[in-house]
Structure formats: C-alpha cells, structure tokens
N, CA, C and O atoms as a DFTB+ gen file, in Angstrom:
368 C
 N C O
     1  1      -6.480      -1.319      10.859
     2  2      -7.707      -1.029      11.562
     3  2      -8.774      -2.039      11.134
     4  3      -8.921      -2.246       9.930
     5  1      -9.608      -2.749      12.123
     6  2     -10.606      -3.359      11.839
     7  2     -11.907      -3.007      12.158
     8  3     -12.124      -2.551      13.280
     9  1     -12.764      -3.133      11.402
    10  2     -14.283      -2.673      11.471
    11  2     -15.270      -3.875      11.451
    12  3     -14.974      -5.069      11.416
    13  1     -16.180      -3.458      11.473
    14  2     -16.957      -4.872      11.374
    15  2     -17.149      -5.767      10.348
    16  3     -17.462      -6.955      10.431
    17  1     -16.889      -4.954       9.164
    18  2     -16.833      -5.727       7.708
    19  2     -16.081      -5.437       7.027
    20  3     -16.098      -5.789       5.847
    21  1     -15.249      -4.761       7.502
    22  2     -13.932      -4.315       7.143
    23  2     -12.187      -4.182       7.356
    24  3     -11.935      -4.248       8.560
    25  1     -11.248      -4.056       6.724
    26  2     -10.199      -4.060       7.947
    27  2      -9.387      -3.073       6.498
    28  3      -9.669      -3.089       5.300
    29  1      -8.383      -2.334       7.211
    30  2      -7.728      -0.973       6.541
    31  2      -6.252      -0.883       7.047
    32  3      -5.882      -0.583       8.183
    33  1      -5.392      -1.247       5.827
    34  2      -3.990      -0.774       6.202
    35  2      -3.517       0.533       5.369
    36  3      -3.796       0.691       4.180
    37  1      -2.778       1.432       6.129
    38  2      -2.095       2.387       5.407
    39  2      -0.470       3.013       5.550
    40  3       0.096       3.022       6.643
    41  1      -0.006       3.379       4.658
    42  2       1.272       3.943       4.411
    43  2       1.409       4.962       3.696
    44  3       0.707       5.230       2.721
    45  1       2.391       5.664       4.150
    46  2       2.717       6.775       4.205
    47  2       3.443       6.874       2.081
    48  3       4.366       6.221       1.593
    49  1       2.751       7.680       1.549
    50  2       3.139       7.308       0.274
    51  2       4.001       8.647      -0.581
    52  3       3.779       9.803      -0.219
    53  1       4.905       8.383      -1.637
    54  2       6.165       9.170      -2.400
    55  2       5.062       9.937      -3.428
    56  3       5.453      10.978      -3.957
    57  1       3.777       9.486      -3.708
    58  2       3.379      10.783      -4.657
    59  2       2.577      11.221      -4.087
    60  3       2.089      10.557      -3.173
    61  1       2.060      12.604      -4.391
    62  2       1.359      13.808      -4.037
    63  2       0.030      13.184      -3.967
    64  3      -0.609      13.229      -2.915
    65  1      -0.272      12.802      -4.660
    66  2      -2.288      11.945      -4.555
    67  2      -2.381      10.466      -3.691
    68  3      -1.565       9.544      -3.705
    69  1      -3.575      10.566      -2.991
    70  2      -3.676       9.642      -2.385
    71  2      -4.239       8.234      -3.438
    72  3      -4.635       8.384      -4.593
    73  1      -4.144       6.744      -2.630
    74  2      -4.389       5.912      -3.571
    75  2      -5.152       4.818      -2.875
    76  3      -4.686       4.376      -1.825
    77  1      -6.341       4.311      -3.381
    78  2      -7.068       3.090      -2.342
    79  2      -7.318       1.995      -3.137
    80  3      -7.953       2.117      -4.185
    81  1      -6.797       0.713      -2.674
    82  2      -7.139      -0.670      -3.063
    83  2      -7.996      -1.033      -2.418
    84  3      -8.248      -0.536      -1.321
    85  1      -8.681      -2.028      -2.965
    86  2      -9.929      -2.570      -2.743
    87  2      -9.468      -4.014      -2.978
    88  3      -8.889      -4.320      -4.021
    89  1      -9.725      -4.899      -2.009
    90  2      -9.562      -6.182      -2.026
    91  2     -10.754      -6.947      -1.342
    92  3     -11.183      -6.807      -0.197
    93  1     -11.216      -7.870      -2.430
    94  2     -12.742      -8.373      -2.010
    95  2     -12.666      -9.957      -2.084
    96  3     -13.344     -10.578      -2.902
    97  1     -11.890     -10.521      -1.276
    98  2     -11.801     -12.331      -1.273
    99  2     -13.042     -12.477      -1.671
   100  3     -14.065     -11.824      -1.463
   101  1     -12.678     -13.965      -2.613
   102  2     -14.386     -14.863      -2.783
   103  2     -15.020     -14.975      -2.097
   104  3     -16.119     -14.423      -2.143
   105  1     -14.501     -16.027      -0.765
   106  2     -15.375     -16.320       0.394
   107  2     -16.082     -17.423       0.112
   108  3     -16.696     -17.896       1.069
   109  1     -16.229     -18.257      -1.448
   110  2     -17.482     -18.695      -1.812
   111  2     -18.646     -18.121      -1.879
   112  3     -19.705     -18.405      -1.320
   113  1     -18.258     -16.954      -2.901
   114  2     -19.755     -16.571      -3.227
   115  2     -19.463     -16.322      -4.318
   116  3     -18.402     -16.381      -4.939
   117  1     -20.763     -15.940      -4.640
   118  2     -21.193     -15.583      -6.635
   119  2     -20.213     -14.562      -7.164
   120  3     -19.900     -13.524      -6.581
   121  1     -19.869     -14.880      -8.063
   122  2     -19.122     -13.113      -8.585
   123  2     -20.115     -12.119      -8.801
   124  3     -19.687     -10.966      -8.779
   125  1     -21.433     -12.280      -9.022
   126  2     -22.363     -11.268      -9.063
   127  2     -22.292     -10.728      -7.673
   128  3     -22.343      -9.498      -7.689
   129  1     -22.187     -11.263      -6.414
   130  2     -22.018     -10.304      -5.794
   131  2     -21.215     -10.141      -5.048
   132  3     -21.491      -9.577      -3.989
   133  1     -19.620     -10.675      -5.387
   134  2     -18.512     -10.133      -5.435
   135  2     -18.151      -8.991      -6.034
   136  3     -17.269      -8.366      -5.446
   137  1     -18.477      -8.630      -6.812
   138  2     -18.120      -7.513      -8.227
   139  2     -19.586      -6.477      -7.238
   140  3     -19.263      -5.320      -6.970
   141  1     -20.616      -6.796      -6.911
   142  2     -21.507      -5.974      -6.274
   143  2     -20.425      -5.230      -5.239
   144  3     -19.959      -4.091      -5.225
   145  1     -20.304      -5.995      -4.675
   146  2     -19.318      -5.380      -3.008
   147  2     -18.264      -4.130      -3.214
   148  3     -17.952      -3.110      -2.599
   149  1     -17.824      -4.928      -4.673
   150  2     -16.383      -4.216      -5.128
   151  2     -16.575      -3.114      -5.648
   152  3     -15.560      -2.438      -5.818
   153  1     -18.008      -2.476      -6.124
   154  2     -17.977      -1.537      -6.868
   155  2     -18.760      -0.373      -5.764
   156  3     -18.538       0.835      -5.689
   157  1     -19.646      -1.130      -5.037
   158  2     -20.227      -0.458      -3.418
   159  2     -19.009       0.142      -2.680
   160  3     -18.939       1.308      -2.291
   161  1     -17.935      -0.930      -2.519
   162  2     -16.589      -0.104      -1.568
   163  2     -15.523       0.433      -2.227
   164  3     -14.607       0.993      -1.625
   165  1     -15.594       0.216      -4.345
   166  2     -14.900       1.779      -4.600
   167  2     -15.238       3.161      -5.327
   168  3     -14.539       3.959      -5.951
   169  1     -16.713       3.115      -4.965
   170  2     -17.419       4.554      -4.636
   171  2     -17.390       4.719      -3.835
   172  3     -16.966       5.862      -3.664
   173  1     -17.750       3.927      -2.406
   174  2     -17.672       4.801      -1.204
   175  2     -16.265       5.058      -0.865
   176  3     -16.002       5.958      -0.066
   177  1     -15.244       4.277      -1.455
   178  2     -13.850       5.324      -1.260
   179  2     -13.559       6.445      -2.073
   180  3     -12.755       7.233      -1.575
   181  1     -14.039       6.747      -3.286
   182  2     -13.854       7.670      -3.969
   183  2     -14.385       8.966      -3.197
   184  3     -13.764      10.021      -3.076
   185  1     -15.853       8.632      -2.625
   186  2     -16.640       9.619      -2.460
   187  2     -16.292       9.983      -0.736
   188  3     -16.276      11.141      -0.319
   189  1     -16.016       8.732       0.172
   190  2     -14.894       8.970       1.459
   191  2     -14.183       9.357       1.681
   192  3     -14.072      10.573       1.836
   193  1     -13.269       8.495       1.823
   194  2     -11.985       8.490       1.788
   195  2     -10.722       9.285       0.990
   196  3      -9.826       9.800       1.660
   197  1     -10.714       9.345      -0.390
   198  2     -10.012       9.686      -1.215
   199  2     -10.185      11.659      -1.026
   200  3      -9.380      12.260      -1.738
   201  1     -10.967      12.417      -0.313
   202  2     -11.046      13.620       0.180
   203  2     -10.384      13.926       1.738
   204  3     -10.255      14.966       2.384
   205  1      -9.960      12.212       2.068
   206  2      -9.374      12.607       3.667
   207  2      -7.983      12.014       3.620
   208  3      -7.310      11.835       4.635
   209  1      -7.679      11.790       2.689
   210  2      -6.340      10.688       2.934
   211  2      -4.829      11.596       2.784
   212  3      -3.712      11.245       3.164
   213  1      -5.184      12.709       2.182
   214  2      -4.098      13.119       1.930
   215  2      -2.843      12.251       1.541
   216  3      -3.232      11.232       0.970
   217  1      -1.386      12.305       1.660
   218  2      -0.104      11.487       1.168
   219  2      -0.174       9.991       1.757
   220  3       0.735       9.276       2.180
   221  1      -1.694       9.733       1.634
   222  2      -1.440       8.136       2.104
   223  2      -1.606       6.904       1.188
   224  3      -2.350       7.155       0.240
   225  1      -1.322       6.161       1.197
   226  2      -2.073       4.733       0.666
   227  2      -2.674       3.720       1.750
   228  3      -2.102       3.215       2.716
   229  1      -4.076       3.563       1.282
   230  2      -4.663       3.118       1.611
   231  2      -5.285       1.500       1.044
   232  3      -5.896       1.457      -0.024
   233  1      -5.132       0.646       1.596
   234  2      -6.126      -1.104       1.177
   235  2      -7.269      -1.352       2.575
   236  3      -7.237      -1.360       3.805
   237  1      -8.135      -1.517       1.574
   238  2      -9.210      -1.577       2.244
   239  2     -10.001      -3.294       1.945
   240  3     -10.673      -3.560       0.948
   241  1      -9.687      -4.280       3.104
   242  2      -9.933      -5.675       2.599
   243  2     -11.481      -6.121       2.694
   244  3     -11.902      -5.709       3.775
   245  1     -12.324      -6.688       2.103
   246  2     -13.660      -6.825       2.845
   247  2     -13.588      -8.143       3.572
   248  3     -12.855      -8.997       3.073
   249  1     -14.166      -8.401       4.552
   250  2     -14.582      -9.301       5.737
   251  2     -15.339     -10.445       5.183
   252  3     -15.863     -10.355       4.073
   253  1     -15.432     -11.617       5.969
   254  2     -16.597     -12.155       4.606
   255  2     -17.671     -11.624       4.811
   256  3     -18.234     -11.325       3.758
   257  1     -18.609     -11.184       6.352
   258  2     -19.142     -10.521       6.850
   259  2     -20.059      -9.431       5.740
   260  3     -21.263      -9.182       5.799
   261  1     -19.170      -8.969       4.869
   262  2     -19.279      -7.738       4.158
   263  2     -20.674      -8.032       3.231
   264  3     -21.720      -7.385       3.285
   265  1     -20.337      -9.349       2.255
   266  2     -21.047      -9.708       1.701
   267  2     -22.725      -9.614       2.622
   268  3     -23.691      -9.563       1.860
   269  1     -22.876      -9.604       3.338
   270  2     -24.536      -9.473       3.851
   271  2     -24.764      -8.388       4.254
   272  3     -25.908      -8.306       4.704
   273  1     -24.022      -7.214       4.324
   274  2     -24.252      -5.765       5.251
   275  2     -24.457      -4.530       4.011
   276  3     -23.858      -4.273       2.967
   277  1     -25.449      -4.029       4.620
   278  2     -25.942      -3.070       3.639
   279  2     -25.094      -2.047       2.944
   280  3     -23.880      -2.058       2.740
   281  1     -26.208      -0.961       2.554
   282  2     -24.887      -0.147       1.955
   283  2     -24.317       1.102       3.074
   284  3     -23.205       1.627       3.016
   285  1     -25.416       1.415       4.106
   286  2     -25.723       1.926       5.221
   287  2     -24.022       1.418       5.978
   288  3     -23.063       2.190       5.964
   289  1     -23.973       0.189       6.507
   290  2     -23.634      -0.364       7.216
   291  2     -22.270      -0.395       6.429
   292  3     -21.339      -0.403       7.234
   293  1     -21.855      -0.414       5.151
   294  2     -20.894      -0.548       4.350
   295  2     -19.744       1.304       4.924
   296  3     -18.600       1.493       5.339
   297  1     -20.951       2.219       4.589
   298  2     -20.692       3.214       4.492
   299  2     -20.624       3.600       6.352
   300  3     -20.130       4.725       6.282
   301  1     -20.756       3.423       7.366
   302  2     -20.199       3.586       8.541
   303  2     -18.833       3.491       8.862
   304  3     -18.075       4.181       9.544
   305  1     -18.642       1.908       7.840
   306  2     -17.516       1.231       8.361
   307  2     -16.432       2.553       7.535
   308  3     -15.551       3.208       8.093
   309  1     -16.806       2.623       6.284
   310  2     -15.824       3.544       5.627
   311  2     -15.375       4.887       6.298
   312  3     -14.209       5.270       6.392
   313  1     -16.725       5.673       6.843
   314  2     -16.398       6.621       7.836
   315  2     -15.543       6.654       8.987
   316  3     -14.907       7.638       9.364
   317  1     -15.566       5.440       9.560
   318  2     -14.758       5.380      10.394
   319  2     -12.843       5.062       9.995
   320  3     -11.886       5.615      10.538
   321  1     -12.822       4.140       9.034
   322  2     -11.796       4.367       8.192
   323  2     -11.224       5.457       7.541
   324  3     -10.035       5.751       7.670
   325  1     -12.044       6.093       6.823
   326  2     -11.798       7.912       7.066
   327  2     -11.231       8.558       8.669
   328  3     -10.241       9.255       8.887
   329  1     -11.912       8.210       9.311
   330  2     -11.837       9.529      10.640
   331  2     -10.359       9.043      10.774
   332  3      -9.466       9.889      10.806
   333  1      -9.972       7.271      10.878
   334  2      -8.818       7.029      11.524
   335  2      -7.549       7.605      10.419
   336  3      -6.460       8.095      10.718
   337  1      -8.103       7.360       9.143
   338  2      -6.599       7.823       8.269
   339  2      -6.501       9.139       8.639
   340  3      -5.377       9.575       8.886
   341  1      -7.622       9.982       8.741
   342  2      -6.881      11.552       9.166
   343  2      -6.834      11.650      10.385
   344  3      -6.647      12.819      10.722
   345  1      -6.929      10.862      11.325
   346  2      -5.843      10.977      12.286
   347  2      -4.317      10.485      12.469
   348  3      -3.438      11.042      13.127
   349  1      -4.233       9.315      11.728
   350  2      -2.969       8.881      10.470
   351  2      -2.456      10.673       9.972
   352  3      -1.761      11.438      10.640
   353  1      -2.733      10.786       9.369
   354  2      -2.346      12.139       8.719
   355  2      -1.754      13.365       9.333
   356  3      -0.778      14.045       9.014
   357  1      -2.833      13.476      10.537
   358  2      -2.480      14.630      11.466
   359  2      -1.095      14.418      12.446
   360  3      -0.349      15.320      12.825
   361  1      -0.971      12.925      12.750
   362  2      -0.191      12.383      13.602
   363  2       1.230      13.155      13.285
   364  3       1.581      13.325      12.118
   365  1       2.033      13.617      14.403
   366  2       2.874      13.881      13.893
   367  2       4.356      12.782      13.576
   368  3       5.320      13.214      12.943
C-alpha cells in the first residue's frame, strides 16, 4: 500500500503478536532528522497500528517525501495503513 509519505507491506505471520518494521532510507539527509522520522513513525505504530494488526507483520518504508510532512500528516498516513491492515485481517 502506498500513501503519500509512506508505503506498507504485510504478511500473514506464525506468532501470536503482531510485529512492525520501520525502514527510513537516508535520502541525503542529516541523521538528526533521520532518527527524528524514525522515532515519529515507531510511536505512531506502537500507538496505531500495533492495536489493529492482529497475526500480521507489518514494514512500513518512509518516502523521501516523509522527511518534510508533519506529524499530523505522518499520522493520517498511518491511519490509513491501519484501516487497510484490518481489512488485511478481516479478509477472508
């Protein structure tokens, strides 16, 4: 799934808890706010995602895009990554 600053693959996973990677390419930018991005998109998966995912695994890549979009705009994209894994989930 792709979002605007985001893009989300998932699979169907062998243990009981769900699990989310976070992958934040350089892009050419600072690690100050590389490591910013990275810690913005794994709270908002903790606090997202990780309540909707049920038996999935989830990677969540950032865009380079990402680097300039708020936390607002961070946190849409995640919602919508949410709505789609539990429809992932429900699917039969």
């Amino acid at each position: 799934m792709h979002t605007d600053h985001l893009e989300a693959r998932a699979a169907a996973s062998l243990l009981p808890n769900p699990r989310v990677g976070v992958v934040v390419p350089k892009y050419k930018q600072r690690i100050v706010a590389r490591n910013r991005l990275k810690r913005r998109l794994r709270e908002l998966a903790r606090i997202r995602l990780l309540p909707a995912l049920g038996q999935l695994d989830l990677l969540v890549r950032a865009k380079p895009g990402a680097y300039r979009s708020t936390f607002a705009e961070l946190t849409s994209d995640i919602e919508s990554i949410a709505r789609w894994a539990d429809s992932l989930r429900q699917a039969p």
